[in-house]
N, C-alpha and C positions, 0 to 999 in steps of 0.2 A: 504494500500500500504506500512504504516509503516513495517507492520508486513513481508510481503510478501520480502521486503529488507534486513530482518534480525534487523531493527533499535528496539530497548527497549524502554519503558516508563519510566518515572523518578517513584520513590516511589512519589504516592500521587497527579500523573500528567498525561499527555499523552502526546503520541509522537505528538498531534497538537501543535503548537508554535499557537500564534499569526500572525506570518508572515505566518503559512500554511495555515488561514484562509482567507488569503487577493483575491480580485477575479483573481489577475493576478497571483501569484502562484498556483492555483489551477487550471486555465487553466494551465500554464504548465506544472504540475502535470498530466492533463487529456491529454495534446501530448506523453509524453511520456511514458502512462501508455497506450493510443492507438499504440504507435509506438512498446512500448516490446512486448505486446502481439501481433498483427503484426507479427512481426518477430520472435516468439517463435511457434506461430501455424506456417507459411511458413515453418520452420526449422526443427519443430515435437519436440519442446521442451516438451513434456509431463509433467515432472516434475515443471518446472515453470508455465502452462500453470491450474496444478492443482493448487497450489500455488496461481494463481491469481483470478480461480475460487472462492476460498473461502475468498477470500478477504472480510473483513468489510465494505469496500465500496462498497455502488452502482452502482457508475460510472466504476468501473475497472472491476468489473462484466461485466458489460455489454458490456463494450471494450475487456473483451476477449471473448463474446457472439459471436459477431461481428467480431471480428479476426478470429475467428476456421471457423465460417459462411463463411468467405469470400476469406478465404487462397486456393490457388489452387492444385489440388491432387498433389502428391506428384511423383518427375518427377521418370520411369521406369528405372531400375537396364538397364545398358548399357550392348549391347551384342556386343561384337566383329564378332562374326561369323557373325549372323544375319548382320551388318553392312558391312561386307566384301561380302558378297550374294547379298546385293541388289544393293553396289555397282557397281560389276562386272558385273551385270542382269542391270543393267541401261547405262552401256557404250556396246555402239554401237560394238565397234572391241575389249572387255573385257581391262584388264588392267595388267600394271606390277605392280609387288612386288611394285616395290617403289610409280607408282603411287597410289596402294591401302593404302599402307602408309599414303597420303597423303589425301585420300578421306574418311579415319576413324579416321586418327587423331591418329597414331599410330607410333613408331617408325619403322624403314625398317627393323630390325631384328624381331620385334612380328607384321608383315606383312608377311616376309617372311616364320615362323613358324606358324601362323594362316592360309596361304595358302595351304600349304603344309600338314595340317594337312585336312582343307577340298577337298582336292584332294586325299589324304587318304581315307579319307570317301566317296569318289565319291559324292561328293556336288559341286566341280569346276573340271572341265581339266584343261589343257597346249594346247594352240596354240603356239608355239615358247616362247617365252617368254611373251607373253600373257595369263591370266587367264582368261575362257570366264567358263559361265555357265554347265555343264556334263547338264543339260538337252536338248543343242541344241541350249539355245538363245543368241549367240554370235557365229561368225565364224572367 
């Protein structure tokens, strides 16, 4: 884990102290060597994550064994459109601009040009100032 931090050995030493030997430093050595790796597989730290693979120790091996094992896939590139689709395909009497804004998480001007733009494409209509689905399922 020394090495994996970047820390050096003394000429004629190693980077164990005495104190890194003790069992209550080395549990907290093994939290936090379970918590980086943790949060470098979650993150897709790859670089550290080889890093820790080759570690000298045992234990940190195997806490990032365990970390990569246990980390959950990695969340899907966000689609505006797609999210603007289903929205409008799930409200009953379609929606406005603003409220689609509001149901993707988006400001009312990249609502109003993402609408606009699948109405172009004939992926939504216009009821009045409601966006309902061009296939029918909204009126």
């Amino acid at each position: 884990m020394a090495g994996c931090c970047g820390l050096t050995t003394r000429p004629g030493g190693n980077s164990k102290s005495t104190a890194s030997r003790s069992p209550e430093f080395t549990g907290i050595v093994g939290s936090i060597t379970a918590s980086t790796a943790a949060l470098a597989a979650a993150e897709g730290f790859t670089d550290l994550l080889a890093r820790l693979e080759n570690d000298e120790d045992a234990s940190v091996r195997a806490a990032t064994s365990a970390a990569q094992s246990e980390a959950p896939p990695p969340a899907p590139e966000k689609d505006p459109a797609h999210d603007a689709l289903h929205a409008v395909q799930a409200a009953i009497f379609g929606l406005t601009d603003a409220e689609l804004a509001e149901h993707i998480g988006v400001p009312e001007s990249q609502a109003f040009a993402l609408a606009a733009q699948l109405v172009a494409q004939g992926r939504l209509t216009r009821r009045g100032k409601r966006l309902v689905s061009a296939q029918g399922g909204a009126a």
